[in-house]
C-alpha positions, 0 to 999 in steps of 0.5 A, a space after each residue: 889648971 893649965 890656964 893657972 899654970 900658963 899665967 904664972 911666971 916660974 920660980 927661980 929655981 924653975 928658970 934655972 932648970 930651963 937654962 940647964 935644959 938649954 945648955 944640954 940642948 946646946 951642947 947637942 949641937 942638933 940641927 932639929 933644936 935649932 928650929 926652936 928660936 921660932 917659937 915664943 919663950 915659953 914653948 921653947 923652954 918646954 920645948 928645951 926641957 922635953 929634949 933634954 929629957 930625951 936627950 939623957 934618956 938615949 945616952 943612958 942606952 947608947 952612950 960609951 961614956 956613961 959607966 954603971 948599971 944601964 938597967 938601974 940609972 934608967 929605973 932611976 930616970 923612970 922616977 924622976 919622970 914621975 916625979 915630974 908630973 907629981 911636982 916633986 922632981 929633983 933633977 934640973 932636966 925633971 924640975 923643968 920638964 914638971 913645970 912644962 908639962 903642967 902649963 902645956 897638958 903634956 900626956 905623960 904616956 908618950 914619956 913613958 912610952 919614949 922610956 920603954 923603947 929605950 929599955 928594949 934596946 938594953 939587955 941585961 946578962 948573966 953570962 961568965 966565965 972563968 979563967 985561972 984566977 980571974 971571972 969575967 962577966 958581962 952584965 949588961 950590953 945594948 946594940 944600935 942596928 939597922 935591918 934589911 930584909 925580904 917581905 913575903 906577905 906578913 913574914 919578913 926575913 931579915 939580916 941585921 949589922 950595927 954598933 954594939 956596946 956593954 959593961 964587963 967585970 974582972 974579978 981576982 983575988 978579991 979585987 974587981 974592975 970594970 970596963 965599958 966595950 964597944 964593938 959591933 953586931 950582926 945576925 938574922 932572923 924572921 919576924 911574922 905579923 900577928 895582927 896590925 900591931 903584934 908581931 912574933 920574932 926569932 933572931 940570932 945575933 952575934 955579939 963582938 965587943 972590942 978589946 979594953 986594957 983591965 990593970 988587973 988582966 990585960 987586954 980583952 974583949 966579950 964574943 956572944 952568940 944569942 938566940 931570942 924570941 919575942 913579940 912586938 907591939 908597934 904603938 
């Protein structure tokens, strides 16, 4: 089956996709992309497809600039995923990657896994708040943060400091508006290894997102003081 794939030229429809695919790759001005003119055509337009893909997959979690439900447009690049593997991709990012993992075997586990570090850096929220007239929410918030901490066999205790991001809603006499935040994070916490994989982790955090302009309201921003447990699996 791959042998087939490999011989066979791509589509019109396919070529297009794999120029698309170059283009964000482009536009991304990466200096990891740049090495890919060594490799021969074929494996440079699979190789322009699979960061595209990863490239729309990490804006969807850390990009200010795309508004909407975070949580719902990366459901929706979930399917377009499988629907690549299933030959029946839509998007030009997933038509290209469908026909590059179909000439070159690609295992679809390391897509799916890439998709579920994305989702764990979102949260979903159903924190609000009055105030007169007007609820505010905050559906939804990610953060991007890095960690320092002191190892003490298989527990560390550390503090953590990054970028935070998330959507909010004003609503008012029937009339909603919506805005993205970004802001800052920081907090601490203990994480205790279970078995070479598993860990268990508390943390608190404390969430500051920046003030935005709402016509409806004015200037205001989101503070939230979180306390979470979970557990870690390390692939």
């Amino acid at each position: 089956m791959r042998r087939e794939a490999l011989a066979k030229e791509p589509t019109r429809e396919v070529l297009a996709a794999y120029a698309h695919c170059r283009g964000v790759t482009r536009r991304s001005h990466s200096s990891f992309a740049a090495a890919f003119w060594m490799f021969p055509r074929a494996k440079r337009r699979a190789l322009h497809a699979i960061y595209a893909f990863c490239r729309l997959a990490d804006d969807i979690a850390d990009d200010p600039a795309i508004r909407g439900n975070r949580g719902l447009l990366l459901e929706r690049w979930r399917d377009e995923l499988a629907a690549a593997y299933d030959g029946k991709a839509v998007h030009p990012v997933g038509i290209a990657l469908g026909d590059a993992v179909a000439r070159f075997d690609l295992p679809r586990k390391t897509f799916e896994d890439l998709l579920l570090g994305v989702e764990s850096d979102l949260q979903l929220s159903n924190a609000d708040d009055m105030f007169a007239a007007w609820k505010f929410s905050n559906p939804w918030f990610g953060t991007i943060r890095g960690r320092v901490g002191y190892t003490m066999n298989n527990v560390m205790l550390y503090a953590t400091f990054g970028l935070a991001y998330g959507g909010a809603t004003i609503e008012t006499g029937g009339l909603s508006e919506s805005n993205t935040h970004v802001g800052w994070a920081a907090g601490g916490g203990m994480e205790v290894g279970l078995t070479p994989n598993w860990s268990a982790k508390a943390e608190y955090l404390f969430v500051d997102l920046s003030n935005q302009h709402y016509v409806l309201f004015g200037n205001t921003g989101f503070e939230s003081n979180l306390l979470r447990l979970g557990v870690n699996y390390r692939f």
